[in-house]
C-alpha positions as CSV (number, residue, x, y, z in Angstrom):
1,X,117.3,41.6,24.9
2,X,116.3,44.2,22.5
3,X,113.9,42.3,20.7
4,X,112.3,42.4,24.5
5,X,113.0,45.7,25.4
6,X,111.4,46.9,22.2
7,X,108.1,44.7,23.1
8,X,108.0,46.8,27.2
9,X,107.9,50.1,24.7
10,X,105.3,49.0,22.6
11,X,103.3,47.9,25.6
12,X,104.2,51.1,27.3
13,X,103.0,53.5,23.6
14,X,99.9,51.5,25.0
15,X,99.4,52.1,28.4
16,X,101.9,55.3,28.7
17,X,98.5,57.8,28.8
18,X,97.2,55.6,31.4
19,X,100.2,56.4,34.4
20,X,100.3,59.9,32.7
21,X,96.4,60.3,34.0
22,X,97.2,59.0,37.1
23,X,100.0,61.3,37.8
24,X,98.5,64.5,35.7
25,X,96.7,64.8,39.1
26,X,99.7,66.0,40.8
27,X,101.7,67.4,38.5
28,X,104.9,66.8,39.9
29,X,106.1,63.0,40.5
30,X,108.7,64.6,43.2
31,X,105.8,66.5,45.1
32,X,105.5,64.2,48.0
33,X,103.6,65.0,51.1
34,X,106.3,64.9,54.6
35,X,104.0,63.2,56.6
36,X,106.0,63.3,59.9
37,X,105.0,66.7,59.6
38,X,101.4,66.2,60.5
39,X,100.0,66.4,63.8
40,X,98.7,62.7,65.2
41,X,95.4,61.8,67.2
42,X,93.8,64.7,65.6
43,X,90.8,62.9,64.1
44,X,88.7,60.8,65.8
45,X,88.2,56.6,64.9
46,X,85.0,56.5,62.7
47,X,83.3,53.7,62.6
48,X,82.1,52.1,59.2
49,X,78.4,52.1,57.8
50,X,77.2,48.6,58.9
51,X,74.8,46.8,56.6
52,X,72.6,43.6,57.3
53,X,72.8,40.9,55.3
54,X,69.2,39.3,56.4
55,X,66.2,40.6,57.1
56,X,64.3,39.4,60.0
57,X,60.2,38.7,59.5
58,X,58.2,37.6,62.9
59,X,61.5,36.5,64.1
60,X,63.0,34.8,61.6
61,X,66.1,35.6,60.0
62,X,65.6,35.5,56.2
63,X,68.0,36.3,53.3
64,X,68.8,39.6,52.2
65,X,69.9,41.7,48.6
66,X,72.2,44.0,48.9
67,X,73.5,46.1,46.3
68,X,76.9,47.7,46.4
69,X,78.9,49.8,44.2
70,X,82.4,51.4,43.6
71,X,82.4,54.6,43.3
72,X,85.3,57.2,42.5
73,X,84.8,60.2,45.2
74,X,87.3,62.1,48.0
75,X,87.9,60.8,51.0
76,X,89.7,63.0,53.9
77,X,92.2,60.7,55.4
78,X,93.4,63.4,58.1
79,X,92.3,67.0,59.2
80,X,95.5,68.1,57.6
81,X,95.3,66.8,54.2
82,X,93.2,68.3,50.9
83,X,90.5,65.8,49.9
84,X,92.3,62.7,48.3
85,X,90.9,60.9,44.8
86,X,89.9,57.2,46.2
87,X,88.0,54.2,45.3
88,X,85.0,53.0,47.8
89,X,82.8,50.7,48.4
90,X,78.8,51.9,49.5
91,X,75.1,51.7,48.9
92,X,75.2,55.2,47.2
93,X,78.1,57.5,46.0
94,X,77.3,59.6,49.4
95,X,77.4,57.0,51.3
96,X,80.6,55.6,49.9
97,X,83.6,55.2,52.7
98,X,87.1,53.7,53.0
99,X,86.7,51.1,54.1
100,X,83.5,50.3,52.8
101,X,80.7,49.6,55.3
102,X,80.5,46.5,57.6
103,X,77.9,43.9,56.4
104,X,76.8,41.3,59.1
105,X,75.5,38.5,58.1
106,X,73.9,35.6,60.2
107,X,75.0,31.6,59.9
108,X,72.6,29.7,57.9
109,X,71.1,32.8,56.1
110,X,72.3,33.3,52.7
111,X,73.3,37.1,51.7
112,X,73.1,38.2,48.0
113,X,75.5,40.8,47.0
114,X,74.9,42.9,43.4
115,X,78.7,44.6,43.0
116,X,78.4,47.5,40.9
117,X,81.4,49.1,39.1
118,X,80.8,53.0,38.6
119,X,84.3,53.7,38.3
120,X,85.6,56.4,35.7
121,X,87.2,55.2,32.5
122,X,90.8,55.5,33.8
123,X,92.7,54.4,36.9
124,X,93.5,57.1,39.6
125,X,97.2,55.1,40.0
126,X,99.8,53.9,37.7
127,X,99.3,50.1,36.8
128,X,102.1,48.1,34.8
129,X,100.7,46.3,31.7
130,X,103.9,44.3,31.1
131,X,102.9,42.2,33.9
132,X,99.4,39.9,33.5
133,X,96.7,42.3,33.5
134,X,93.0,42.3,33.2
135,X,92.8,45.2,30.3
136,X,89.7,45.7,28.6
137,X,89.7,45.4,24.9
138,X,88.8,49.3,24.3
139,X,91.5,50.0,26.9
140,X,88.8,51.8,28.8
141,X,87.5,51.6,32.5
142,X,88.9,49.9,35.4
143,X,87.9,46.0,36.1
144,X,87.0,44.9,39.3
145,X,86.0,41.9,41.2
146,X,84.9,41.2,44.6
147,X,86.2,38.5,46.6
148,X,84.9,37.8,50.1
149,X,88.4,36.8,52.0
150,X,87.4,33.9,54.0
151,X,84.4,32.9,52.4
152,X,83.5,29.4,52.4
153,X,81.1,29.9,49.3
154,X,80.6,28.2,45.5
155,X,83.2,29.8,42.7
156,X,80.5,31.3,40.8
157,X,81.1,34.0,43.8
158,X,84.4,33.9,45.1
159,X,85.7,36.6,43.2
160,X,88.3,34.6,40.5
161,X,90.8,36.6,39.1
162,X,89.5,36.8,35.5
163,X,86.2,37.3,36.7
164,X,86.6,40.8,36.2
165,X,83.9,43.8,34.9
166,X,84.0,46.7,34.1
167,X,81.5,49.8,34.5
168,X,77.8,48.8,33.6
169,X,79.4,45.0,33.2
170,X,79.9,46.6,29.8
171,X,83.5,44.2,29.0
172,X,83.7,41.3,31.7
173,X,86.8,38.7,31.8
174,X,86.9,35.2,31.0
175,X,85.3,33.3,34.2
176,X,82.7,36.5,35.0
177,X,79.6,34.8,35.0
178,X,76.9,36.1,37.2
179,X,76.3,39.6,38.2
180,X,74.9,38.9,41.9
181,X,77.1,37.1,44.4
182,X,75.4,34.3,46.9
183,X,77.0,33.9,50.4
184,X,76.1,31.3,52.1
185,X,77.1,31.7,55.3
186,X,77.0,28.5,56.5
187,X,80.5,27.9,58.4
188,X,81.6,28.9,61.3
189,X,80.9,32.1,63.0
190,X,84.0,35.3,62.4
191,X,85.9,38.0,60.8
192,X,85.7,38.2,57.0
193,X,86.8,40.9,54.8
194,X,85.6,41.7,50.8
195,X,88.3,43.3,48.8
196,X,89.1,43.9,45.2
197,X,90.6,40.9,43.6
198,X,91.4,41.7,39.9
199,X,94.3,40.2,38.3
200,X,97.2,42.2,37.6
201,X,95.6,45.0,39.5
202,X,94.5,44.0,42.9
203,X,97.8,46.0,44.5
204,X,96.0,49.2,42.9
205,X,92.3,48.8,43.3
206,X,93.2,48.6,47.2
207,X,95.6,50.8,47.4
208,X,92.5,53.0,46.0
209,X,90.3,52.2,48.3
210,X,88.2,48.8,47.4
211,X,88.1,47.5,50.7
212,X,85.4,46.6,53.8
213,X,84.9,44.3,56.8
214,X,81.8,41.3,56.7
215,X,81.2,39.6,60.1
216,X,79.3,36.0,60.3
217,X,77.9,36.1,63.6
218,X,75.9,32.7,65.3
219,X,74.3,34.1,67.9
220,X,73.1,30.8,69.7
221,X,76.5,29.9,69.9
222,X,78.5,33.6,70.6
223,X,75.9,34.6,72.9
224,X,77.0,32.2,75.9
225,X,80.5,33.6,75.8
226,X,79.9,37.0,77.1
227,X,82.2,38.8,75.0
228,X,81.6,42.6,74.7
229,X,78.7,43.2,72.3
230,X,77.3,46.4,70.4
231,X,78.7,49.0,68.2
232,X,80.3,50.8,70.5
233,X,82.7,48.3,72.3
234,X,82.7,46.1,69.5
235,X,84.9,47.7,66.6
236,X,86.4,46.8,63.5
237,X,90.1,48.2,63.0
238,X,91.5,48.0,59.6
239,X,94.8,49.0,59.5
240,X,96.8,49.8,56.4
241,X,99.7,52.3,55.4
242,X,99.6,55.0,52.7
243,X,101.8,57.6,51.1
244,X,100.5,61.4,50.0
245,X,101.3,63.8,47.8
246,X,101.2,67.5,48.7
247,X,97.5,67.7,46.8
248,X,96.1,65.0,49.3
249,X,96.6,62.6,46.2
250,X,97.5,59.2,47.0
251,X,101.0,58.6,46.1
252,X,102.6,55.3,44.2
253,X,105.8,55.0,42.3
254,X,105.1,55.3,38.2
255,X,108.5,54.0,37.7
256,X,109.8,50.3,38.2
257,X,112.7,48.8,40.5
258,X,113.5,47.0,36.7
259,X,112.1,49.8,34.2
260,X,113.3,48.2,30.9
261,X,111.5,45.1,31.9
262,X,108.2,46.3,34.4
263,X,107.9,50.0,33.7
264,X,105.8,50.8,37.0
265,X,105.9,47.4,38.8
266,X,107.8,46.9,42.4
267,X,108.2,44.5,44.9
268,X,106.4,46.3,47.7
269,X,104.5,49.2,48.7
270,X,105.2,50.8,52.2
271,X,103.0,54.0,53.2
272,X,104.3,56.2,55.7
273,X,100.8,57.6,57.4
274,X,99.4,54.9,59.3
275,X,95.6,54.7,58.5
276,X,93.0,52.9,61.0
277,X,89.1,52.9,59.3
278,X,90.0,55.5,56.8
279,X,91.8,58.6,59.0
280,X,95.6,58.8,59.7
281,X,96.1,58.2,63.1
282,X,93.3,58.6,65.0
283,X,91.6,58.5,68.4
284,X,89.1,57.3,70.3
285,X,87.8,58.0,74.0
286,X,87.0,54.1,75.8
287,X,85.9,53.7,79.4
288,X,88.0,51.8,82.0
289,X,86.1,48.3,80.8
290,X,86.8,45.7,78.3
291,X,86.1,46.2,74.2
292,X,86.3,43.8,71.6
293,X,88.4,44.8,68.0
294,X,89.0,42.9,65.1
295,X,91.7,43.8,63.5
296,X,92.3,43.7,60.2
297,X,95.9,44.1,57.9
298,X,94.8,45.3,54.7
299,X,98.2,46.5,54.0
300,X,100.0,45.8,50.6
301,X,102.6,44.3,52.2
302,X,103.5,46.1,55.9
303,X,103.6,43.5,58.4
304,X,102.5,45.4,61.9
305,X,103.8,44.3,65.5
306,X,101.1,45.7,67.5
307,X,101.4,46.7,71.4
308,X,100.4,49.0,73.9
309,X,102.8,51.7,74.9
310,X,101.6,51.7,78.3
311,X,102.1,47.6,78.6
312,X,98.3,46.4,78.4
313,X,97.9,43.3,77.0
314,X,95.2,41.4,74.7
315,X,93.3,38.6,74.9
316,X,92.9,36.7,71.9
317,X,89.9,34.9,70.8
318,X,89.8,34.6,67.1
319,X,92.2,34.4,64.3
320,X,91.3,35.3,60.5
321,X,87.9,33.6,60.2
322,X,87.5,31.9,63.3
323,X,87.5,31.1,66.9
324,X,90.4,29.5,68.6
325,X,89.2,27.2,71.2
326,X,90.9,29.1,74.2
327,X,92.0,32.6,75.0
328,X,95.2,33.6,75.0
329,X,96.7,36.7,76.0
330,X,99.6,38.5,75.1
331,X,101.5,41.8,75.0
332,X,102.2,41.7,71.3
333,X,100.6,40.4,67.8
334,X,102.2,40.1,64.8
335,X,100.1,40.4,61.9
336,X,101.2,40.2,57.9
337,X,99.0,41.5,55.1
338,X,95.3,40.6,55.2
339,X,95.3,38.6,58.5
340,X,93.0,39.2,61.1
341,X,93.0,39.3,65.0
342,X,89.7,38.6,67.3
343,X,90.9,40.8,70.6
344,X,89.5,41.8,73.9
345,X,91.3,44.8,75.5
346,X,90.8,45.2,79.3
347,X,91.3,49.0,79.6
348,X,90.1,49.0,83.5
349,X,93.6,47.5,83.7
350,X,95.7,50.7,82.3
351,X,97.5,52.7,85.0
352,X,97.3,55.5,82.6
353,X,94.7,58.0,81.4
354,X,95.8,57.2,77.6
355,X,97.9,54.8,75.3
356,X,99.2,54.8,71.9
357,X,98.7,51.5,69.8
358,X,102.2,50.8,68.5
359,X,104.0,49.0,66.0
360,X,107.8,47.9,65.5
361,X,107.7,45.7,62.6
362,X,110.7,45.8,60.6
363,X,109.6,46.6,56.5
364,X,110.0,44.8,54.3
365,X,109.6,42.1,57.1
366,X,111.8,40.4,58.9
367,X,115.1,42.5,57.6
368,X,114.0,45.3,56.0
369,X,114.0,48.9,57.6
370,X,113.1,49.7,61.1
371,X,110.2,51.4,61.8
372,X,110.3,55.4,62.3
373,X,108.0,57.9,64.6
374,X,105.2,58.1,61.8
375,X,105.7,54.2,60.5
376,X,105.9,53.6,64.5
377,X,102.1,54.5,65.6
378,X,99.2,53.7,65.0
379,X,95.8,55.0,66.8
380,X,95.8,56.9,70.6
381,X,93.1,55.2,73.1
382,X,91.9,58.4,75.6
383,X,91.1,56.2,78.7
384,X,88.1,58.0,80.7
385,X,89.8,58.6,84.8
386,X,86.4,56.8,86.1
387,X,85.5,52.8,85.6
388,X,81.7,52.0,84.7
389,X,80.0,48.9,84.8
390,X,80.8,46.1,82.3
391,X,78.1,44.7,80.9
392,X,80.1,41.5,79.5
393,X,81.2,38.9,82.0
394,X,83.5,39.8,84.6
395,X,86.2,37.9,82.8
396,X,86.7,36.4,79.4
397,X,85.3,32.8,79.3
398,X,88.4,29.6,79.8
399,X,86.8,27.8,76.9
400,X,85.4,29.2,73.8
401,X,84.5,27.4,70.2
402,X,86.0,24.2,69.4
403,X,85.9,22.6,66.6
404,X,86.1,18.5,65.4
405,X,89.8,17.5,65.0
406,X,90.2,15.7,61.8
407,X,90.2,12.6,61.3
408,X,93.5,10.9,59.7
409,X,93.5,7.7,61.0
410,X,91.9,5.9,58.5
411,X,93.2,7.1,55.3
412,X,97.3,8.7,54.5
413,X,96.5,12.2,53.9
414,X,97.5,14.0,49.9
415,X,100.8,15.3,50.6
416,X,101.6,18.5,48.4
417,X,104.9,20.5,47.9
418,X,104.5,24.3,47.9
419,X,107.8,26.0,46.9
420,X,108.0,29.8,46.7
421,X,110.3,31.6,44.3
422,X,111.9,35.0,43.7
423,X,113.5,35.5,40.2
424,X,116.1,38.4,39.8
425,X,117.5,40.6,37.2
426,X,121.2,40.9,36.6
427,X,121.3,43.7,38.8
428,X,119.5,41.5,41.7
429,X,116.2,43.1,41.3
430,X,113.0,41.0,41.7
431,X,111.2,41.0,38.4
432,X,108.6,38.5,39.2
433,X,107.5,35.5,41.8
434,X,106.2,32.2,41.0
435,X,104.6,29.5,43.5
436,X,106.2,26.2,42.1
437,X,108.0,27.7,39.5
438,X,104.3,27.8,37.7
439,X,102.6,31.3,36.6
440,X,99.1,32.0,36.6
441,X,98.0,31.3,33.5
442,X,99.9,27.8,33.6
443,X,97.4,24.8,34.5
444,X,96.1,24.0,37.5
445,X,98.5,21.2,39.5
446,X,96.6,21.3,42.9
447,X,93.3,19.2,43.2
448,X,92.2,18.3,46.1
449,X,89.0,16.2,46.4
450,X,85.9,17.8,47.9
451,X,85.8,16.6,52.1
452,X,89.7,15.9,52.0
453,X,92.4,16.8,54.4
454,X,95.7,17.1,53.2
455,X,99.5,17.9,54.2
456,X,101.1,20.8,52.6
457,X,104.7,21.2,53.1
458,X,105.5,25.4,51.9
459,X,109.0,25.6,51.3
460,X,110.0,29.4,51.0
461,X,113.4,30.1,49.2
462,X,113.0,33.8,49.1
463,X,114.2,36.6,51.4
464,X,110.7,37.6,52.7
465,X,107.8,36.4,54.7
466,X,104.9,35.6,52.4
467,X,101.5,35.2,54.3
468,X,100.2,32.3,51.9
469,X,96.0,32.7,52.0
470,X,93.9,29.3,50.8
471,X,90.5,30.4,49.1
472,X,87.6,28.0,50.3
473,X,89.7,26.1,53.1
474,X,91.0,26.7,56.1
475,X,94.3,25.1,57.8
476,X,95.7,24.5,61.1
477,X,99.6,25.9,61.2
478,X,101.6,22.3,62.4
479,X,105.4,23.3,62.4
480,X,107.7,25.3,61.0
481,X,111.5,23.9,60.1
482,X,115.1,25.8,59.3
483,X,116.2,24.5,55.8
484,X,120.0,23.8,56.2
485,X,122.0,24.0,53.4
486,X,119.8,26.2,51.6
487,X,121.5,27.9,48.6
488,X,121.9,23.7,47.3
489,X,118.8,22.9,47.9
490,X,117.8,26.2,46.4
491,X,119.9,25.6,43.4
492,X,118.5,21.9,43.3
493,X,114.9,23.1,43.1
494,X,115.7,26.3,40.0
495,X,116.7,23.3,38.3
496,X,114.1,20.4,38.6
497,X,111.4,21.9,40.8
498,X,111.0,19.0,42.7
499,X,111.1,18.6,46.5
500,X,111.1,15.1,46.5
501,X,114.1,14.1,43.9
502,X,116.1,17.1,45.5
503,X,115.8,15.4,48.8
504,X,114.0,17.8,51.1
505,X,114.3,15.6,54.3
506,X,117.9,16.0,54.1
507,X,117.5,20.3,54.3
508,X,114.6,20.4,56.7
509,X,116.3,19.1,59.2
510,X,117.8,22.5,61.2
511,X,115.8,24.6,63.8
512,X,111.8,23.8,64.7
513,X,109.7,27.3,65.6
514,X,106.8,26.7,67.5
515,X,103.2,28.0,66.2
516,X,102.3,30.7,68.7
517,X,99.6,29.4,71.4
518,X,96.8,32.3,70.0
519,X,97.5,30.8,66.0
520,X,97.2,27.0,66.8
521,X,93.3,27.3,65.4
522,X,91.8,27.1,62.0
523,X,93.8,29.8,59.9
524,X,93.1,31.0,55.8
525,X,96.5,32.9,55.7
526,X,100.0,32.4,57.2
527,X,103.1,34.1,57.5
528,X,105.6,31.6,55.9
529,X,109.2,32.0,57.2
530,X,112.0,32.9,55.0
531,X,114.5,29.8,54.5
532,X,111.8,27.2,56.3
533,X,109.3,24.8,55.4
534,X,106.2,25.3,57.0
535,X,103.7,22.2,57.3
536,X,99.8,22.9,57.4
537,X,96.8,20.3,57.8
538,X,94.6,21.4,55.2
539,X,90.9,20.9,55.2
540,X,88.1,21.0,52.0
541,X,84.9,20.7,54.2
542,X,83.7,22.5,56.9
543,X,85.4,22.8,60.5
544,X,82.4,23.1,62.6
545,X,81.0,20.2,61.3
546,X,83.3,17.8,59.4
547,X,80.3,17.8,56.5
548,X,80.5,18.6,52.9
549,X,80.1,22.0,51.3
550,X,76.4,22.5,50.6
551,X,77.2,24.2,47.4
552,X,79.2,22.5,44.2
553,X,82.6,23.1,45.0
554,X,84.1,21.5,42.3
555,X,82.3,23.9,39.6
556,X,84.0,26.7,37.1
557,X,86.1,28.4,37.8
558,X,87.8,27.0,41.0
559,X,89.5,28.8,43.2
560,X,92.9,30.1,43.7
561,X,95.7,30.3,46.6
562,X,98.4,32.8,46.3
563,X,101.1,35.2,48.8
564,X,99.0,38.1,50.4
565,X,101.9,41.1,50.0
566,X,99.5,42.1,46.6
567,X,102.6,43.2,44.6
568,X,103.7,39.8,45.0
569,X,100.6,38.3,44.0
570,X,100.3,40.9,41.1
571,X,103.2,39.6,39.4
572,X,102.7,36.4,39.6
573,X,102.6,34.3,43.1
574,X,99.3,33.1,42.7
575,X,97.8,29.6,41.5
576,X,95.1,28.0,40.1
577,X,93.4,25.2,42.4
578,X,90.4,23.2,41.7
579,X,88.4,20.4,43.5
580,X,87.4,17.1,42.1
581,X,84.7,14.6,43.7
């Protein structure tokens, strides 16, 4: 033990001017902002700087270059609070938000995407070296990488881990390769999002800022469903939490929950100020007719109940990156980090002039801490008294995309084991996470062949719900089962890691949860229930056409899956995965 405690101070001689920078800032580490004490529904709902991702010559749609960087700026995340230090994504410093703006692309037209990394030569937030980091060999300058979440797209582009650069490309990591991205956009038409997706410090570069919506849209096949169309009644929400100092910094712990072993690192993050498109709380005046938002979690790791305080309902229409085939409507959607809800909201059905969006997800989620009154909201809708005409059809269509079921019946699908583990210190405090007992760095074990479909089985043995996110494929949720018996079968799998030889069926075997009707469609990321194993038909070609990727899939350097609470996937719960013909 002191051998390895005198290794975390040697790392920490290292690294120890790199949290002091980040917390110089605000003097203080005790200086915390009381954010109940701000005033809500003060600001009003912006609405991000959309881009196009084609250009459009004699009517045809053509691809487009776009050039993007990250910029270090301030950002005012509520009338109340001083200008705060952040990360963000735009064509220009000036033009920089959080999030960054919304790029639309079209199906069939490829997009090409020059990330450019004008960040300063030190972070703005602690980071913990002690856990696997991209760090720069001159210590200087913060690596980034963009990945397109729910991109069907080659490697080259999807943003890998340790395909990191830093400012100017001037140091870049071990599978950087090209400095402009290609997006093909050829899959089905939905909600994307591009985030930062550096290893070791994706929990950070978010937390910063590095975030922004991308929507594939088809029109020949959206337009015949009437939903509510244009900027105005067709918004982007993404919804994340954040803490403050009393300087308008942004505030995260510089100390671990095991400090001799992770110096900064701990197992969540949970904000206080509820942020919707980059202000705390805000508003926005609609008209008595129906809107469309996609909603986005780009939360660390808050899960968020979402309803309507004055019992409206929504009609769903899409989850993560896709259409479900029906609508379904309800009065509340759960989402966990970095899922996405397609909604239409009806407000000609209110019986009030206003309603608060509301959330009353417990944190960490499901048996962690109720919410609170700041925690608890989320944006006010000001309802105009009179109704106007509604452009979109009179109701929301019965039947909306579907999609080719896949075919099993000639061949016994792969069948994979996906366990998830917590490790503890002797105090019980989580010191890192591993997806089949594997880290990172350990080689790869899933390999599915290009055009398969195959059964995972995701056995979770921790305390916590872990939305699992597939790069490249998508899945359709199947069931979810209680395991019974759990701390043997638990103590089976710390000891051989096998599902099989610690006889699984005889543990799944206790209560079945039905997949909710409005996430029965194609999905990317799942919430995956403490103490069950939850089944998922997974598919490596495309949904809306059963054909093959029309890009090399199987090329350097692969793809990952990994849990989408990003202090989970910091340290480690991530894994390699790479296709094979």
């Amino acid at each position: 033990m002191e051998r390895k405690a005198g290794y975390q101070l040697t790392l920490l001689a290292f690294f120890g001017l790199q949290i002091m920078i980040a917390c110089a800032w605000a003097g203080a580490e005790d200086r915390l902002m009381n954010v109940t004490k701000l005033e809500m529904f003060v600001d009003d709902l912006p609405d991000m700087p959309r881009l196009k991702g084609f250009d459009v010559v004699n009517g045809v749609s053509l691809p487009k270059c776009l050039t993007i960087g990250m910029f270090h700026k301030f950002w005012k995340f509520h009338r109340d609070i001083p200008p705060t230090p952040v990360f963000a994504y735009g064509t220009s410093e000036g033009t920089a938000t959080v999030p960054g703006p919304t790029i639309e692309a079209r199906y069939g037209v490829q997009t090409y995407v020059t990330w450019q990394n004008h960040l300063p030569s030190h972070h703005i937030l602690p980071w913990d070296p002690t856990i696997p980091t991209a760090i720069p060999t001159t210590k200087k300058g913060v690596p980034t990488v963009v990945h397109l979440h729910g991109s069907i797209g080659e490697p080259a582009s999807d943003g890998h881990a340790d395909a990191w650069f830093t400012a100017n490309f001037e140091e870049v990591g071990p599978t950087w390769t090209n400095e402009t991205y290609r997006y093909y956009n050829y899959q089905q038409p939905g909600n994307l999002w591009y985030h930062d997706h550096t290893k070791g410090l994706t929990r950070v570069n978010l937390l910063s800022g590095l975030i922004g919506a991308y929507i594939i849209r088809h029109p020949e096949v959206e337009g015949p469903l009437g939903l509510p169309c244009g900027d105005e009644i067709d918004r982007p929400l993404f919804v994340f939490d954040r803490n403050f100092r009393v300087n308008g910094s942004l505030y995260m712990n510089s100390t671990g929950n095991n400090p001799c072993i992770h110096p900064q690192w701990q197992p969540e993050y949970f904000g206080e100020a509820i942020i919707v498109n980059g202000k705390a709380w805000p508003r926005l005046i609609v008209s008595r007719r129906k809107y469309r938002f996609r909603i986005i979690n780009a939360s660390n790791a808050r899960f968020f109940n979402f309803f309507f305080t004055n019992g409206l309902g929504f009609t769903v229409v899409g989850s993560d990156s896709a259409y479900i085939e029906r609508p379904v409507t309800v009065k509340e959607i759960l989402l966990g980090p970095s899922e996405i809800t397609d909604v239409i909201v009806d407000f000609s059905e209110s019986i009030s002039d206003s309603t608060i969006l509301a959330n009353n997800a417990s944190y960490p989620y499901p048996s962690g801490n109720p919410v609170n009154e700041a925690n608890g909201k989320v944006m006010k809708f000001i309802i105009k008294p009179r109704r106007e005409v509604d452009t979109a059809t009179l109701r929301v269509p019965t039947n909306l995309i579907g999609y080719p079921a896949p075919d099993l019946s000639s061949s016994t699908p792969v069948t994979r084991y996906i366990a998830m583990y917590e490790y503890t210190s002797d105090t019980g405090e989580t010191t890192h996470l591993y997806i089949n007992g594997k880290s990172f760095e350990a080689p790869v074990t899933e390999t599915p062949k290009v055009g398969a479909t195959e059964v995972w089985y995701v056995i979770n043995l921790t305390s916590d719900n872990h939305p699992l996110h597939l790069h490249l494929a998508l899945f359709m949720v199947l069931d979810q089962v209680e395991l019974v018996g759990i701390d043997e079968f638990h103590n089976c799998m710390l000891k051989i890691n096998d599902a099989i030889k610690c006889q699984i069926s005889k543990y799944a075997r206790g209560k079945r949860v039905e997949v909710a009707a409005h996430e029965k469609g194609w999905k990317n990321v799942y919430k995956m229930t403490p103490g069950y194993v939850t089944r998922i038909l997974v598919r490596f070609s495309y949904i809306h056409t059963n054909a093959s990727y029309v890009f090399d899939a199987t090329a350097d350097p692969g793809y990952v899956y990994h849990c989408h609470m990003l202090d989970h996937e910091d340290n480690v719960m991530i894994r390699p995965m790479k296709l094979i013909k």
